[in-house]
N, C-alpha and C positions, 0 to 999 in steps of 0.2 A: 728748307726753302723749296719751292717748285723754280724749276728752270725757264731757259725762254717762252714768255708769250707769244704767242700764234694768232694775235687777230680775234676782236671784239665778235659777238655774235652776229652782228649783221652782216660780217665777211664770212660766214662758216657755211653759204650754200653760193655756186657759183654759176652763170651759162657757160653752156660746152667755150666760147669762143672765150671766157673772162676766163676759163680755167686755164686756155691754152696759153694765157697771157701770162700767168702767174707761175705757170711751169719754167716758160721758157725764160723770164726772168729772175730764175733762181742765181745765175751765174753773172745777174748783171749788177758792177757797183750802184750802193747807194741806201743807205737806211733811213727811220722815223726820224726826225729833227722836231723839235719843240722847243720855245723859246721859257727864261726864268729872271729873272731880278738878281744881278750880282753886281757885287760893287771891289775896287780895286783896292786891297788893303795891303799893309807892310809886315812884316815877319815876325816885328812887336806885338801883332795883334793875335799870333798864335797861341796860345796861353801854354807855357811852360814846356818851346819848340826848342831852348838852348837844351833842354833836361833831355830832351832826347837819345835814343843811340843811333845815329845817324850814319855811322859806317857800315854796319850789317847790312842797310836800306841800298847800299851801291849795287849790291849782288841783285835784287830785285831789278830794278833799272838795267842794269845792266842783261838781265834774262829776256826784258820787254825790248829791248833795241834788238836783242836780236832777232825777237820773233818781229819786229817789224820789217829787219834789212830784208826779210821773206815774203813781203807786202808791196805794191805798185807805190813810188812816190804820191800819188794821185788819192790814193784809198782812202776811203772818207772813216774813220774812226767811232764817229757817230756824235755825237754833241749840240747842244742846243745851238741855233742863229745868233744869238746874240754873245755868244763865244766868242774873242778877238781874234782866238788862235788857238793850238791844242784840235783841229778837228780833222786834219788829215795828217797823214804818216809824214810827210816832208817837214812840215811841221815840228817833228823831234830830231832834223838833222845836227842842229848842233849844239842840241842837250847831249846827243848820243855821241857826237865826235870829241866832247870837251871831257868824256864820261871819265874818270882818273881808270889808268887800266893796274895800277899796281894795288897788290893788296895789302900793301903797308900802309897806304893811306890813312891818316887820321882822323879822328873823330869829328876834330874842328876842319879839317879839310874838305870833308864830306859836308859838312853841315853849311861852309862855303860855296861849296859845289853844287848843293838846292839853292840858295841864296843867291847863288850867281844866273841860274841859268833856269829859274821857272819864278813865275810873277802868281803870288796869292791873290785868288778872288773870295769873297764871302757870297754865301748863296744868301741869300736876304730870308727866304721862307727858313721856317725854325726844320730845322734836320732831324729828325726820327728814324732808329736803328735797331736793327734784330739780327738777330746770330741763325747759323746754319752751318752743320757738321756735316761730316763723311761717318756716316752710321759702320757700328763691325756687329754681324747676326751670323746665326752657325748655317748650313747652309749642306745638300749633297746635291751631288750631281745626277744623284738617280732616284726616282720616288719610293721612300719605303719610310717604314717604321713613323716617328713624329711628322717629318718632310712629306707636306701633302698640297704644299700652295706653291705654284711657278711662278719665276722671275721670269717673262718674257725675252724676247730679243724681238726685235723690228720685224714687224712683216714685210714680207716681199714690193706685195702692191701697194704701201703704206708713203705716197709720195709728201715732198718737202718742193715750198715753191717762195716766192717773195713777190709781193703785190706792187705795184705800180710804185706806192706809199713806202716800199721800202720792208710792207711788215714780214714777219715770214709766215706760213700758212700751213697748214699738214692736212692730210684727207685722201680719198680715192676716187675713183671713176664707178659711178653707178649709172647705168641706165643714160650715161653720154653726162650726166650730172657731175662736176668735181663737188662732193661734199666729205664732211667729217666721217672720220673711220669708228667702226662702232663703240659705244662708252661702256664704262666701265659695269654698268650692270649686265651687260648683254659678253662682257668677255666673263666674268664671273659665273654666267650663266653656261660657260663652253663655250663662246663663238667663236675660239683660238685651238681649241680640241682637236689632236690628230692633225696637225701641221707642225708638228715636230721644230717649234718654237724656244723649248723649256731651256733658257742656260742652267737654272738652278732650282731646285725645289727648298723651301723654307718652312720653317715651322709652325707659322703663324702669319694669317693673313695682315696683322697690325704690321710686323716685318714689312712685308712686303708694301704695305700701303705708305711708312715713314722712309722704306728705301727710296718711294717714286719723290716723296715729297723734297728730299735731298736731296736725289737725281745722282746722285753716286753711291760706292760702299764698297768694305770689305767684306768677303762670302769667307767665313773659316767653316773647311771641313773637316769631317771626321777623323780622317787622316791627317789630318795633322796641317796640312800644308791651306794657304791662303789664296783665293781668286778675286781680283779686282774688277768693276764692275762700273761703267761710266755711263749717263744721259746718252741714247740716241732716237730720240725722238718723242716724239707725243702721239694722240690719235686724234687730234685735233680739238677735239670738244673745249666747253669754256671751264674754268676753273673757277672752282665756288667751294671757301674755305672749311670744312667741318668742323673748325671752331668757332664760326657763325651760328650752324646749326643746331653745334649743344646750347648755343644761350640764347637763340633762339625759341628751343624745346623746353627750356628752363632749366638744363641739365646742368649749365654752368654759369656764373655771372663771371657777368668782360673781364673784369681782374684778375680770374684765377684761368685766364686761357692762357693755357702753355701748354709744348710738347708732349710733357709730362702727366698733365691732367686729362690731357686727350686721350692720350695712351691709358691710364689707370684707368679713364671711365667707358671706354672700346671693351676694356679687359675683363673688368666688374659686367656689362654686359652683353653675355653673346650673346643673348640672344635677340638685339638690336644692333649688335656690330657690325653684320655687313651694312644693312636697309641704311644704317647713317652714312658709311664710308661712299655709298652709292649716291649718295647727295652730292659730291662731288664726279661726273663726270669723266673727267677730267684721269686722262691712263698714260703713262709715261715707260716705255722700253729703254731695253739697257745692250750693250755688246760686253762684250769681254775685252779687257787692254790689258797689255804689260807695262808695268810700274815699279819702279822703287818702294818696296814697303816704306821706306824714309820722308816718299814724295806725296804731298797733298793730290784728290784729284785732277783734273785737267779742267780750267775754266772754259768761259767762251773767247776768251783772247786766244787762245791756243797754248796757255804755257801753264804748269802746276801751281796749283794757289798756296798760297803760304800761309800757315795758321795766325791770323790775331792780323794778317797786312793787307790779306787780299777780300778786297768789298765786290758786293754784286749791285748792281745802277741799274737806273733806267738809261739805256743807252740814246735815248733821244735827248738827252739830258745833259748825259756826261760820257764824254769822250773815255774807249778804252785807254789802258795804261798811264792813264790821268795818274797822277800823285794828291791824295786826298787827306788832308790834315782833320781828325777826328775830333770832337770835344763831345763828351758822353758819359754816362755812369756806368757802370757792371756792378754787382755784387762780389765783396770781396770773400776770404779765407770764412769770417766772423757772418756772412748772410747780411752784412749792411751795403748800401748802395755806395760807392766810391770812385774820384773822378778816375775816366779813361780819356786818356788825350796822346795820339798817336798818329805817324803819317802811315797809312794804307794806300792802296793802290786799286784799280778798278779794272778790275779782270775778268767780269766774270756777271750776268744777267740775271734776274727775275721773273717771272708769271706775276707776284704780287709786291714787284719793288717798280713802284710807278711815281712821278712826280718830284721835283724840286728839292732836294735833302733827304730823300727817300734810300736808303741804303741796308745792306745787309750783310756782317763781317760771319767770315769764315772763318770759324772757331777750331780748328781742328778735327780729329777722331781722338778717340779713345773717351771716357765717363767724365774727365774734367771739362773737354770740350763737347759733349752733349748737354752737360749742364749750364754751362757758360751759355750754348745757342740757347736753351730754352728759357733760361730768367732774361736773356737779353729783350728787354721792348721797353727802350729809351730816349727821351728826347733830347737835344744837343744840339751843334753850330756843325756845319760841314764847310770848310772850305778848301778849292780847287787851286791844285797849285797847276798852272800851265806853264807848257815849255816858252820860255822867251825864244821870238823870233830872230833868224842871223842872215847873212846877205848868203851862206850857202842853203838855207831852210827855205830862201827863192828859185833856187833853181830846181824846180818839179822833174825835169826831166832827169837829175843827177841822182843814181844809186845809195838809198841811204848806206853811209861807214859808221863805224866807230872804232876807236885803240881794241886790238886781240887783250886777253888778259893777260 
């Protein structure tokens, strides 16, 4: 998946005085809101929600309360207007205080314990879903032998701002101008050379071009030992998909676009690999984190995604750490399509997850979870489970709690 969107083309050149606007309101609450069709349904209407494992899912919940109690009561979440509730942090006071803190908890308890204290909505628009991994590529830290292509890290002057609207924006100061920072032909060409940028050098620009598009990874080096590698930032430019391109070019028809096909027909030819990859604009840097090999990367909620629960949204849409009941197909063991119907969770953003049932599950790392993201592009029902409302989820000014474990 590509990570946050930064604003449609007609925001990507600014006056000096609308630049200074959008600087200075990076630190100010408030994102995109956009309104959708949802109607109020019963927990009957989940299809096969008793079958669930619903105690595992307290641990998740329980991760998102606390990244919240580190948030202003006030803080807006993000979620469409016509949400009743679910779109700021006070809002989960007392989903999160009722939260059970013991982990003896039962299965049926748990599953009580949604049922008690979040109300199902159905999005009305038909839900469509695709997968996205934590890519692992071999990786040094010093250029030599096969290692010839660098993984960026953030440039200095590479600023991050949020528009009036909420959106967020990336680019630089030229000539008193805030606009986009150079694209991806013009870094490709050197324009990053000699600023001492490189966290890592990889062995293959296709690497490199599926690490931006997953926005995370694991780097294994030659030595043995592993570097973790997170999303921090864009160069602002717009994102325009290269699997548009190939079936566009006729290189591919819409059916057979996946991960995978992209990847084999980059590889079959280089000698049009980069001239397509540069169709897309669109250049994404990384830092370096410390992580639990154990732990997924880190979403845009601020807390590690869980494989197979944690979805990436339009957040104008759908409020983070929403609880999201899934109905969908994946391919099974056999390569047949089979239902997936699961509560996930919304952790986590897109470039090209935009609109109404619009979703993206985070499949893991390691070959089962790459393959899972890439057959995934499936149609299905999405509905939102939101926190019920309590006379303590009124009081704004009061410190969200919940039971220690």
């Amino acid at each position: 998946m590509e990570w946050p969107s930064f604003g449609s083309a007609d925001m990507m050149r600014y006056s000096p005085l609308l630049a200074l606007v959008v600087l200075l309101s990076a630190c100010m609450p408030g994102v995109p809101s956009g309104d959708m069709d949802i109607h109020k349904v019963d927990f009957s209407h989940l299809s096969h929600w008793e079958q669930e494992q619903h105690q595992p899912l307290l641990g998740i919940v329980r991760t998102e309360c606390r990244r919240l109690t580190q948030l202003s009561p006030n803080a807006s979440l993000g979620g469409a207007t016509s949400l009743p509730y679910g779109r700021k942090v006070s809002d989960w006071a007392g989903a999160c205080r009722a939260l059970p803190s013991s982990e003896q908890t039962t299965s049926e308890e748990a599953r009580q314990y949604f049922e008690t204290w979040f109300q199902p909505y159905l999005i009305q628009d038909p839900a469509f879903y695709t997968g996205y991994y934590e890519p692992q590529v071999e990786a040094s830290l010093q250029r030599q032998g096969a290692y010839q292509y660098p993984l960026y890290r953030r440039p200095a002057d590479l600023l991050r701002g949020r528009t009036d609207t909420g959106a967020v924006v990336f680019g630089h100061w030229v000539n008193s101008v805030f606009q986009p920072y150079d694209d991806r032909a013009a870094i490709n060409a050197g324009a990053l050379n000699g600023k001492g940028l490189e966290i890592a050098w990889l062995k293959s620009p296709v690497d490199v071009f599926f690490l931006q598009l997953q926005g995370a990874g694991r780097l294994h080096l030659p030595d043995g030992k592993m570097m973790r590698v997170a999303y921090d930032g864009r160069n602002g430019q717009p994102y325009n998909p290269i699997g548009r391109v190939l079936v566009e070019r006729g290189a591919l028809k819409t059916g057979e676009v996946t991960a995978e096909s992209i990847r084999e027909w980059l590889q079959a030819h280089p000698q049009d690999m980069r001239s397509v990859m540069e169709k897309n604009p669109n250049y994404v840097f990384f830092r370096k984190v410390e992580r639990s090999p154990f732990e997924g990367p880190g979403g845009a909620l601020g807390i590690p995604l869980t494989p197979q629960r944690s979805l990436a949204i339009d957040r104008a849409l759908v409020p983070y750490a929403t609880p999201i009941w899934v109905e969908t197909s994946v391919k099974d063991q056999q390569g047949q399509m089979a239902p997936w119907e699961h509560l996930t969770f919304a952790q986590d953003v897109g470039t090209n997850i935009r609109g109404a049932g619009r979703a993206d599950l985070f499949t893991g790392w390691g070959e089962s979870a790459e393959a899972m993201a890439g057959d995934l592009k499936s149609p299905g029902r999405m509905i939102l489970l939101l926190p019920r409302p309590s006379a303590q989820s009124e009081e704004t000014s009061e410190a969200l709690d919940f039971p220690s474990k």
